[in-house]
N, C-alpha and C positions, 0 to 999 in steps of 0.2 A: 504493500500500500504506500508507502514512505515513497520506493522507487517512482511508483506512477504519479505521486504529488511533483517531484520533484523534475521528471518529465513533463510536466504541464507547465512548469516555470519557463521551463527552458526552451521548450516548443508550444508557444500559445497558439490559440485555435485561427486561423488565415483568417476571420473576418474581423481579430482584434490584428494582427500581426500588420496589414497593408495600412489600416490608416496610423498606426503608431509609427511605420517606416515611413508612410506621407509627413506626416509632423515632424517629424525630428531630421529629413534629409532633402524634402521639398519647398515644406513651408518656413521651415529653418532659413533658407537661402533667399526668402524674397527680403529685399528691404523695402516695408510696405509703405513707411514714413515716403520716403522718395516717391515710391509712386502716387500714391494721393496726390502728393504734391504737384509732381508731374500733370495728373487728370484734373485738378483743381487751375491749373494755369489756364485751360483754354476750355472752360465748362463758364462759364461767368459773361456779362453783356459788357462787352469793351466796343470802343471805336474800332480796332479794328476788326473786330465780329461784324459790326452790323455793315463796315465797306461790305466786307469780302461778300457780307448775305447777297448785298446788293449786285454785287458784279457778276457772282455765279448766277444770281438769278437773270438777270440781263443775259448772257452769256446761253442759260439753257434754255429760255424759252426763244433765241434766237436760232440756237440750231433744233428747235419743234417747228419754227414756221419754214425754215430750210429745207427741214427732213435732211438734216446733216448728222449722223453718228459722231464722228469727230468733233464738232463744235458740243456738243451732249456730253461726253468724254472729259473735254477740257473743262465744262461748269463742273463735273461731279469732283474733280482732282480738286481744285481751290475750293469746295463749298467747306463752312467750318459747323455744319451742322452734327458731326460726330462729334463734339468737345462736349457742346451740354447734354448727349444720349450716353454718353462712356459714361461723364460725370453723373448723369441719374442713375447710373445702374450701380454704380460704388456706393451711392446713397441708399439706394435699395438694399443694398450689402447690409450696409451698419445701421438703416433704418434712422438718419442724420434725419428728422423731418425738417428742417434749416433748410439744409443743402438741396433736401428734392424739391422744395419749394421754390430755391433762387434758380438751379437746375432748368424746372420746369417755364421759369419768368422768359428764364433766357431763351428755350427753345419755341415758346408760344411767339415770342415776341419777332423770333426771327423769321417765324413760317410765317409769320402777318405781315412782316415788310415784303417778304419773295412773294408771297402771292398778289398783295396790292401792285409791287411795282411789274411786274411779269404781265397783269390784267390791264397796267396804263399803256405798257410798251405796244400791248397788242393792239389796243383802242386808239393808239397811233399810226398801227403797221396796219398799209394795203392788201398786205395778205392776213386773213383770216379761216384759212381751209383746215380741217382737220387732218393734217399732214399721217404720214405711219408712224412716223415716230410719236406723236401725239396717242394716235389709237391703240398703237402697243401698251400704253400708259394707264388704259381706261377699263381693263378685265383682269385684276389680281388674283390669284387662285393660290389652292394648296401649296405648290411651287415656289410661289414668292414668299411664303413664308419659312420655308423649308432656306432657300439660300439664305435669309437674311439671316436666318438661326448658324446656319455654319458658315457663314462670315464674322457673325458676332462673337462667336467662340473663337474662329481663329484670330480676327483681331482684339478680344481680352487676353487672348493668352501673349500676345505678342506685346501687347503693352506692361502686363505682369512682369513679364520675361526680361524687359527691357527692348524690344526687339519693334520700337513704334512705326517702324517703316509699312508694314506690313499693313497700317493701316490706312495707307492708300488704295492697296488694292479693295479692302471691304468697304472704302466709298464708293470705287469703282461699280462692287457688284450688288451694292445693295441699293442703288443711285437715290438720294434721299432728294437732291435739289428738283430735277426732272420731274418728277409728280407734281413738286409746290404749284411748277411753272405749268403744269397743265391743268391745274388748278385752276391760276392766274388766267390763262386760255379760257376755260370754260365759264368763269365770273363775267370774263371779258365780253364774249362770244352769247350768252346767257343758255349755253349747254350743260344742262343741270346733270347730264349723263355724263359727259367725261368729266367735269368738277367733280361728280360725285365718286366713281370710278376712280382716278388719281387720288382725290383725297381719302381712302379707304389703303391702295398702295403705301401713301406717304403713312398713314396712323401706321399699320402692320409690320412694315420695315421698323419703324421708331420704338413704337414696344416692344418687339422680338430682339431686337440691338439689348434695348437699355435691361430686358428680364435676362435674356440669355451672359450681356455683361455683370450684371448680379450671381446669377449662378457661380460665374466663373472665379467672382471675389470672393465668395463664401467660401466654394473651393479652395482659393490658395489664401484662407486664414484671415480676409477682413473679416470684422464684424464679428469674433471669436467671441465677445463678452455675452453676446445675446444667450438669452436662456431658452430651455428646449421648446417654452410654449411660445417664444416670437419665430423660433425657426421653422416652427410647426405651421404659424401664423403665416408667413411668408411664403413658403413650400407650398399651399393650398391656395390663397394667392396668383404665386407662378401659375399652375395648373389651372386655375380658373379662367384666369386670361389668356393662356393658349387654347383652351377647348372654345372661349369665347370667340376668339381670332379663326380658329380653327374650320369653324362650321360657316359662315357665312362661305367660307375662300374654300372650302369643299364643294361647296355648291356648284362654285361657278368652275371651281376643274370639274367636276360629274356634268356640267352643261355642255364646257368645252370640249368634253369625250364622246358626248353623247353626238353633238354635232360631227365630229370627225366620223363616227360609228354612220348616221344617217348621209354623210356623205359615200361612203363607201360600202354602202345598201343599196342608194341609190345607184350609183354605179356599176354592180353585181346585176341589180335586175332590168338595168336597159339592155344591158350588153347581151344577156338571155332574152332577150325578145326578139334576138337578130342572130343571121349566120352567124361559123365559127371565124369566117374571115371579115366579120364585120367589126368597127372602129370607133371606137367614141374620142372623136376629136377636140369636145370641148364638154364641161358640165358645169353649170352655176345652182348653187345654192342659196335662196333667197329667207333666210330663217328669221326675219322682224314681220316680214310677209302674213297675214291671214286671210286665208291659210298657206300653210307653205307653199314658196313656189321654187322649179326645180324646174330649166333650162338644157337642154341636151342637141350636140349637134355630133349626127354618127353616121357615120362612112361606111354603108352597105351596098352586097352586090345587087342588090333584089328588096324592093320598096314593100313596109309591110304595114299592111291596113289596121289601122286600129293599134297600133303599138303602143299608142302615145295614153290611150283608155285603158289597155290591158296592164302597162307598168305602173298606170299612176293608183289601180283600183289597191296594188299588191305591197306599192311601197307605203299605201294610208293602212294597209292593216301590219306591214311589216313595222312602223315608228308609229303604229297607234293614233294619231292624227293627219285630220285632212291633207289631202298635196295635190295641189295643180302642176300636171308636169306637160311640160310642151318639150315636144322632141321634133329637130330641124331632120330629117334624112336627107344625103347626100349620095345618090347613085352611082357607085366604081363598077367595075367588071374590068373581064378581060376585051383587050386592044384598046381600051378608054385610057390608058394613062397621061397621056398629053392633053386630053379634054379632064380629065378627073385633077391635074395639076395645073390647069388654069381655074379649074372652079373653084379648087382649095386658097389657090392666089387670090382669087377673087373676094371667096367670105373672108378671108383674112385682111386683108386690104381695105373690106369694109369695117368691119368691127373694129379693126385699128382706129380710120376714120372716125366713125362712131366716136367711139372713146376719147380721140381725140380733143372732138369739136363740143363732146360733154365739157369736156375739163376748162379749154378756153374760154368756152361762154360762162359757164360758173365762173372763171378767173376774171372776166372783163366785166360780168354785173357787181362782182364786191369789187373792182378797184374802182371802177365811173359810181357805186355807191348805186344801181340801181336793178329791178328785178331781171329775171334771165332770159323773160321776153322780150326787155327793152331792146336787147343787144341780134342785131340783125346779120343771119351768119350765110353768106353765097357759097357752099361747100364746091361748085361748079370751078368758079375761079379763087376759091380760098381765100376770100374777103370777110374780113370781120367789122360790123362800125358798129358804135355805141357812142349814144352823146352822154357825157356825166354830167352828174350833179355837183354846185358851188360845195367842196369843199375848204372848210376854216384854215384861213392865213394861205390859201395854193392860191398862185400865179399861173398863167400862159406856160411858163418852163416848169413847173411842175406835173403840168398834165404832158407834156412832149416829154418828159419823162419817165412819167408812167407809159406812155405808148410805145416807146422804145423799147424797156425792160418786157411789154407784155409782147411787144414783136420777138425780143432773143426769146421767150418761151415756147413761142411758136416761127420756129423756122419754116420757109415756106408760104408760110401767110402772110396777107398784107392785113395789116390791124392799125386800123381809123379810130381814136379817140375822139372825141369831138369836144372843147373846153365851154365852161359857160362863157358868155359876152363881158369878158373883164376886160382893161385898157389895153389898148396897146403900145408898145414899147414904142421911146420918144428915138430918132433917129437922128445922130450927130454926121451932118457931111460937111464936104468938102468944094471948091468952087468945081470940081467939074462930077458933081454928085455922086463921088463914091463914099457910102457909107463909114463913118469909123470904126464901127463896131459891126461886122459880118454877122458874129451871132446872135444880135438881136435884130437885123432885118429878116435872117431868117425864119425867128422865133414869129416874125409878124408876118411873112408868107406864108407858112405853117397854121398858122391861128386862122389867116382869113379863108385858106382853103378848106381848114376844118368847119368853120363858123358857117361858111357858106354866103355871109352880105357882104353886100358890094363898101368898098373900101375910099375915104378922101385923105388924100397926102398934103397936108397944109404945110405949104412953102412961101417964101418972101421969092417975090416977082416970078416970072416967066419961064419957061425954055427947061423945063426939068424935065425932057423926055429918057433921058438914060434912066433916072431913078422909077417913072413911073414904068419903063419898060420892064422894068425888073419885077413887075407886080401882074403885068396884062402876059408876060409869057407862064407866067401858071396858069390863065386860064381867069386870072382875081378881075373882079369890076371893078374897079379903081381909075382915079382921076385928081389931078394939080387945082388944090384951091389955095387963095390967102389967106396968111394969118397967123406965121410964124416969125421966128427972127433968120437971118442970113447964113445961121449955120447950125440949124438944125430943121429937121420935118417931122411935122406932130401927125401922127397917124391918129385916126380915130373911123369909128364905125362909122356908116352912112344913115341915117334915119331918115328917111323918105315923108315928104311932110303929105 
């Protein structure tokens, strides 16, 4: 009996033996004074926090309206919204209520300035589209909780460790700024769907950081003093708020599975409604739709009647709800390949088009500020015009601005802006009438051809046929009146009495 007392001293049982080796060779070795200190430096509302909020935010909501990853990238590297989520979660550690207080001031305070200014910058910017980078932003699921959990972990331990570097990449992957800003977007925009979407992202990255950095302080020995019923308190706590976080971002992964699964059902049962050498060239799935709708263009040797009633009866009872499914067939066989490769050229060429002349007309009613009727599109000769609306403090070169920028978007087409009737630009000449300033005659042949009214060049005396010829080989109605000084010609509109 002595022997086996004396063997239990000596060999404790492995579920005392690993955490008495964690204390005495792991938590031994943290100097925890330093790192508090460390987390305490950049968890608090300083001038330079609220820069940096600002410039990251600026920053990513300029590469959402770009649809630029790299500009996205570079807001998430300077955003400093990791300082006060690290610093909440060491408070959560030792239960500081102080600290999770000043913690939490500084993080509310900062996601209020990124999203107000993010929402100004937009309310300023001509483009307002809900770019990809935007919509990726707007459906958080199981997923996004799961990385930000194993980002959080690996950047607490790196900061424990001394190893803070590492905590760029867990900006990188958990991007906290991106959300605010499409946030800032959807306030802006009054899209109560991606506001709400982003800001569900931005909460779930934020908690899962600051719980999963608590775990990992308790872990390595902060907050030792606590007694077993605050740790118990805490522990029940964590798990509340994961399960809480958990189920809503369940959901929407089981909707996102469920959609991929309804995609490739559907795709299963057109392609059995047709020979074995038939082809589904194209399938849309239309899932906001009620009732669903479901798009199919398929490449058969042999047209089959009723296809389009017999797949859609199979795939409402196969996903349980209604579906309207329109199926295009496209007739192949054999010796038709040169006619089957113009037709395939053809639908394609068209639906390119299509899609195209969606997107620019969307693009030229938000920047002229009017609906998508107004804007008049000749897809024959690739003509685009739209007159805007007086936009606040824009000039004549502001709108020949925007019509430039909207012509580089569309190569190919001619794109007509049309400005409202503001001044026109005063012209400095010379005695033998050449302009001083080229780009603002320009700016005023540009105006009057868009404008469409006939144009008076008020000049001091006689004989200006150079200047006014520069007006009548556009095609402008224009004509020499008096009523300026010697060296210069005041343009203005014509009003016909």
């Amino acid at each position: 009996m002595a022997m086996q007392d004396e063997a239990s001293v000596v060999d404790p049982p492995l579920w005392r033996a690993v955490p008495r080796w964690w204390r005495s060779h792991v938590i031994r070795e943290i100097d925890h004074e330093s790192v508090v200190d460390r987390v305490r430096e950049d968890d608090g509302w300083t001038p330079r926090y609220a820069f940096m909020i600002l410039m990251s935010a600026g920053i990513a909501v300029l590469g959402l309206l770009l649809s630029s990853p790299a500009v996205v990238i570079g807001a998430m590297l300077i955003s400093p919204l990791m300082g006060p989520i690290v610093g909440l979660g060491f408070a959560l550690a030792t239960t500081d209520s102080q600290e999770i207080r000043r913690t939490l001031t500084t993080l509310a305070g900062g996601a209020a300035v990124a999203i107000l200014f993010t929402a100004f910058i937009v309310l300023l910017s001509p483009l307002q589209t809900v770019t990809s980078e935007i919509a990726a932003r707007t459906r958080p699921n199981l997923f996004d909780l799961m990385v930000a959990l194993f980002s959080a972990l690996a950047g607490a331990y790196a900061m424990i460790r001394g190893k803070a570097g590492t905590i760029v990449g867990v900006a990188i992957a958990t991007a906290l700024m991106p959300p605010l800003a499409t946030v800032g977007f959807g306030l802006a925009t009054l899209n109560g769907t991606v506001a709400g979407g982003a800001f569900l992202l931005f909460f779930t990255n934020f908690v899962t950081i600051a719980l999963a950095v608590g775990i990992m302080a308790r872990l390595y020995g902060f907050g030792r003093t606590l007694s077993p019923r605050q740790s118990w308190v805490q522990t029940s706590f964590i798990i509340v708020i994961f399960v809480t976080l958990a189920v809503p971002l369940g959901l929407s992964l089981q909707k996102i599975a469920w959609e991929a699964r309804a995609s490739r059902d559907a795709r299963d049962i057109i392609r059995r409604e047709f020979p074995d050498d038939a082809r589904i060239s194209q399938i849309d799935l239309d899932f906001d739709a009620q009732p669903l709708a479901v798009t199919a263009s398929v490449l058969t040797s042999r047209y089959e009647k009723n296809a389009s009633a017999r797949a859609s009866r199979i795939l409402t009872d196969v996903l349980g709800q209604p579906v309207v499914l329109d199926i295009e067939q496209i007739r192949v066989g054999e010796g038709t390949d040169t006619e089957t490769a113009q037709l395939l050229a053809t639908q394609n060429v068209r639906r390119e088009v299509q899609g195209q002349v969606a997107r620019m007309t969307e693009h030229l009613a938000l920047v002229a500020g009017v609906a998508m009727d107004a804007v008049t599109v000749d897809t024959g000769n690739k003509r685009a015009v739209v007159r805007a609306r007086p936009l606040p403090d824009a000039g004549l070169a502001s709108y020949r601005e925007l019509e430039q920028r909207a012509a580089a978007m569309t190569p190919g087409w001619t794109i007509e802006i049309a400005p409202p009737i503001l001044p026109l630009p005063v012209l400095a000449i010379d005695e033998e009438d050449v302009p001083g300033d080229p780009d603002q005659l320009a700016l005023a042949l540009w105006a009057a051809q868009r404008v469409g009214i006939a144009v008076d060049v008020a000049v001091r005396g006689t004989g200006h046929d150079a200047l006014l010829k520069r007006f009548t080989d556009r095609g402008i109605d224009a004509r020499i009146v008096t009523g300026a000084s010697a060296d210069r010609a005041v343009l203005r509109w014509r009003v016909e009495e």
